[in-house]
C-alpha positions in Angstrom: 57.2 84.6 91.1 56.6 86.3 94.3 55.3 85.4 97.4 53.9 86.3 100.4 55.9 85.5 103.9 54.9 83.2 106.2 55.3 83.9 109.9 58.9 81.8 111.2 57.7 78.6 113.2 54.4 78.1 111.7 53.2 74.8 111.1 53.1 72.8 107.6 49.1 72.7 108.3 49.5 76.6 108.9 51.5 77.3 106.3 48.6 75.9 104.2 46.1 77.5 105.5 47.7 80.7 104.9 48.4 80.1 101.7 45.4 78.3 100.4 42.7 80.1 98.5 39.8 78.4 99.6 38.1 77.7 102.8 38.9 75.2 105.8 36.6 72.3 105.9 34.5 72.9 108.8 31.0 72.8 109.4 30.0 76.3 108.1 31.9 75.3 105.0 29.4 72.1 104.4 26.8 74.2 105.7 26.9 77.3 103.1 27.9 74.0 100.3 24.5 72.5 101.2 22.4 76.5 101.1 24.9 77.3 97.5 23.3 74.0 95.7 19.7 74.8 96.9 19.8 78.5 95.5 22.0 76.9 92.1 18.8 75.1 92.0 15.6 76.8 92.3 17.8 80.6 91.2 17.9 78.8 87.9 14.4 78.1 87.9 13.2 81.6 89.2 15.8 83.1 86.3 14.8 80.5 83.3 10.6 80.3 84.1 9.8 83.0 86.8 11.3 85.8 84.8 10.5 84.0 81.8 14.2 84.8 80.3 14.1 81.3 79.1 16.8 78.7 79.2 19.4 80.1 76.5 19.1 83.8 78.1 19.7 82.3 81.2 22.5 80.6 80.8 24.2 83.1 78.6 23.7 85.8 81.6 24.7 84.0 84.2 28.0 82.4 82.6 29.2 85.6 81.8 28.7 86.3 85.8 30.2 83.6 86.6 33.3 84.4 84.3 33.6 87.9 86.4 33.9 86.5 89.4 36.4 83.8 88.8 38.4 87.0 87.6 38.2 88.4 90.5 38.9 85.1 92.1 41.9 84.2 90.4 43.0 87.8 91.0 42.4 88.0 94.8 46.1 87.5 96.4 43.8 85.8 99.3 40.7 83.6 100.5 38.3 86.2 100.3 34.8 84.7 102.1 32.6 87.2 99.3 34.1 86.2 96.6 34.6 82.9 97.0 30.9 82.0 98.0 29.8 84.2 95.0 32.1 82.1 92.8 30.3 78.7 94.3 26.8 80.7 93.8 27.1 81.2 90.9 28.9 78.3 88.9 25.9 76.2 91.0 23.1 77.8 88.9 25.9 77.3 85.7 25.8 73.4 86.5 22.7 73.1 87.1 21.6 75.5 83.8 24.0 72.9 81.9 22.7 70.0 83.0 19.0 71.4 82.3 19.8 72.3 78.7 21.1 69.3 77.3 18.0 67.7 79.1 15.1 70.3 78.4 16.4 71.8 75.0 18.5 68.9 73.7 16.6 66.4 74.7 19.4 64.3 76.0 18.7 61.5 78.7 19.4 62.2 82.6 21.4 58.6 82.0 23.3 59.9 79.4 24.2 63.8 80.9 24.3 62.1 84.2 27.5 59.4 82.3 28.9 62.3 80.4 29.5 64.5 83.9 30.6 61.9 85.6 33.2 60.9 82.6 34.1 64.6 82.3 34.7 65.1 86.5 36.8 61.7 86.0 39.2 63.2 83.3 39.7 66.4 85.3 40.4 64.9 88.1 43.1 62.5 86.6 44.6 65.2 85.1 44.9 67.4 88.0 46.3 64.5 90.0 48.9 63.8 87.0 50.1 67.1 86.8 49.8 68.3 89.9 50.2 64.9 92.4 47.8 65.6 94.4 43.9 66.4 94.5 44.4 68.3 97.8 42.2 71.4 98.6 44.6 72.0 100.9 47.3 72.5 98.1 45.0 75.0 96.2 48.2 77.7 96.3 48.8 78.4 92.4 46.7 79.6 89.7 46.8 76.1 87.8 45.6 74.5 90.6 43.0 76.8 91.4 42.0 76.3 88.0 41.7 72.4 88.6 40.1 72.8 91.3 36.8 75.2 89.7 36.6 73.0 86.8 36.3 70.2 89.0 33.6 72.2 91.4 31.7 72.9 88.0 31.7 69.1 86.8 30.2 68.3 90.1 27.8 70.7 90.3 26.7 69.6 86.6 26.7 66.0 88.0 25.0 66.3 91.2 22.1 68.1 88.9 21.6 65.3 86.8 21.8 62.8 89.1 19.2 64.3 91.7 16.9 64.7 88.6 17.0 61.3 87.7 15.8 59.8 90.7 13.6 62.5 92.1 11.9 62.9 88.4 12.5 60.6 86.2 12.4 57.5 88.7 10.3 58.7 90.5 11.5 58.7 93.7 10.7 62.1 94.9 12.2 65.2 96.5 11.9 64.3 100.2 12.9 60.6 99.6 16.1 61.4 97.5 17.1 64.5 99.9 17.1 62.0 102.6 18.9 59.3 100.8 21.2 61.5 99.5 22.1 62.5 103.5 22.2 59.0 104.2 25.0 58.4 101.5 26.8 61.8 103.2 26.7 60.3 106.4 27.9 57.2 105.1 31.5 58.6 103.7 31.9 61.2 106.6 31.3 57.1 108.6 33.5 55.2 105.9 36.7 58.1 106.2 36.1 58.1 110.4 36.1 54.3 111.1 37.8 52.6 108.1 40.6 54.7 106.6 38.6 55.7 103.6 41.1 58.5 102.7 40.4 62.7 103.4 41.0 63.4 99.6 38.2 60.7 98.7 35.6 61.6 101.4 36.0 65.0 100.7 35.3 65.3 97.1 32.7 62.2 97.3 30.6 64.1 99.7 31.0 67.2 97.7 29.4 65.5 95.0 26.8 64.0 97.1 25.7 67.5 98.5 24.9 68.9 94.9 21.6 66.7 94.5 21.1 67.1 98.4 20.8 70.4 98.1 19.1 70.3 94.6 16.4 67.7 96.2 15.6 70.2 99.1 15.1 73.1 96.9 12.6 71.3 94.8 11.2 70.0 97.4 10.7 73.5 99.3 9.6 75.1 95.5 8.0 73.0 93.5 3.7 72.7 93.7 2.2 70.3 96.7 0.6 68.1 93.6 4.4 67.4 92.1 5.5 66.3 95.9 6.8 69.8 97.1 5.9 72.5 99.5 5.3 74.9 96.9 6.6 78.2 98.3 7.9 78.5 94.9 11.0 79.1 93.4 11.3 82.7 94.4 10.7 82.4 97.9 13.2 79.5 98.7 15.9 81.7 96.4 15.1 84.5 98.9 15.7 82.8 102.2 18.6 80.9 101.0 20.5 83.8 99.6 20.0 86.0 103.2 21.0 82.5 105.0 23.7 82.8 102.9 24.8 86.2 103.1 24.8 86.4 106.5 26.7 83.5 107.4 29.6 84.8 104.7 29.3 88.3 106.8 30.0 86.6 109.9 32.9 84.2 108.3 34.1 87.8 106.8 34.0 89.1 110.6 35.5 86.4 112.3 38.4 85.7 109.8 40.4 87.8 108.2 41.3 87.0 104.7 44.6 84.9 104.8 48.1 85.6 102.8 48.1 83.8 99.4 50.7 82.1 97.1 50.7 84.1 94.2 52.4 83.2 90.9 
């Protein structure tokens, strides 16, 4: 095993950071989260109906994407803003294209995908705890972990889908109404870890999961036709703007910081 240095008299939280392969937690991290979910979202659509490549196409394409760049993921000896937001870009429109097939071409129930994520995000993360003691993004620094950690980003994403399409569809509830509930159970964890002691671990990944239908509700909501409750700019159009919003704020991460040493086993 080799590793990279780490300068004398840094601190643990340093050391971390230097070694970790994904991002700090800070608002442009929640903030591209949030834009990555909205373009898994209505990308998927644009791919599956506006190209007309249909569902299995789809899906087959962009997995194969997907698997490229978590090669080049796992590869990178650093946190690499490009490749790491392409990873999340593209394993969002892979959860969501999941989630869509066993409902669309299976014919499976929202209740029943949306039990069968949850179940499947439960197992991984009960196994990453138990064999690596802790569910820490912090303490993404070896391959294995890494790999816990993008199974459990895929599971979520798969989740989030199918529960943002249960209550903005098939309850009913509708796009605006469930984006705005589903900030209002965001702003209730970021409250619950602040003021009670709700642990960072806990808040972390349960408003990761909350931001998946968040972002899935606003980009029906900005896509789909005025008579189903949207805006309808259409799925193109909000794929567009949320891909350059996107880009540029992964240029100007890319600027500002400097991809950081890596652990690398």
């Amino acid at each position: 095993m080799t590793t990279r240095a780490v300068p004398t008299g840094a601190t643990a939280s340093g050391r971390r950071a230097l070694l970790s392969k994904v991002p700090e937690i800070t608002l442009a991290f929640w903030v591209i989260k949030v834009l990555c979910t909205t373009v898994g979202e209505t990308f998927a659509d644009f791919l599956a109906d506006g190209l007309g490549l249909g569902l299995t196409v789809t899906s087959v394409v962009m997995a194969a994407l997907l698997v490229v760049a978590l090669i080049v993921q796992f590869r990178a000896r650093a946190y690499v803003p490009v490749v790491y937001w392409l990873a999340v870009v593209l394993i969002s429109v892979v959860g969501t294209l999941l989630t869509d097939t066993l409902t669309d071409s299976l014919g499976v129930s929202l209740w029943v995908s949306t039990a069968v994520f949850a179940v499947a995000l439960a197992v991984v993360f009960v196994v990453w705890h138990r064999v690596e003691g802790t569910l820490s993004i912090h303490e993404v620094t070896t391959p294995r972990r890494e790999a816990f950690y993008w199974a459990a980003v895929l599971m979520t994403f798969a989740l989030g889908t199918a529960v943002g399409d249960l209550l903005g569809e098939q309850l009913a509830l509708g796009y605006l109404p469930s984006a705005l509930l589903f900030a209002a159970a965001i702003a209730v964890v970021a409250l619950a870890h602040r003021f009670t002691g709700v642990g960072s671990v806990l808040a972390f990944w349960a408003a990761y999961v909350l931001t998946r239908p968040l972002g899935a509700s606003v980009g029906d909501f900005l896509s789909q036709p005025v008579a189903d409750g949207g805006l309808g700019l259409g799925a193109t159009v909000t794929s567009v703007v949320f891909l350059a919003a996107i880009a540029a704020l992964v240029v100007v991460l890319t600027v500002r910081r400097p991809a950081r040493p890596a652990l690398h086993a």
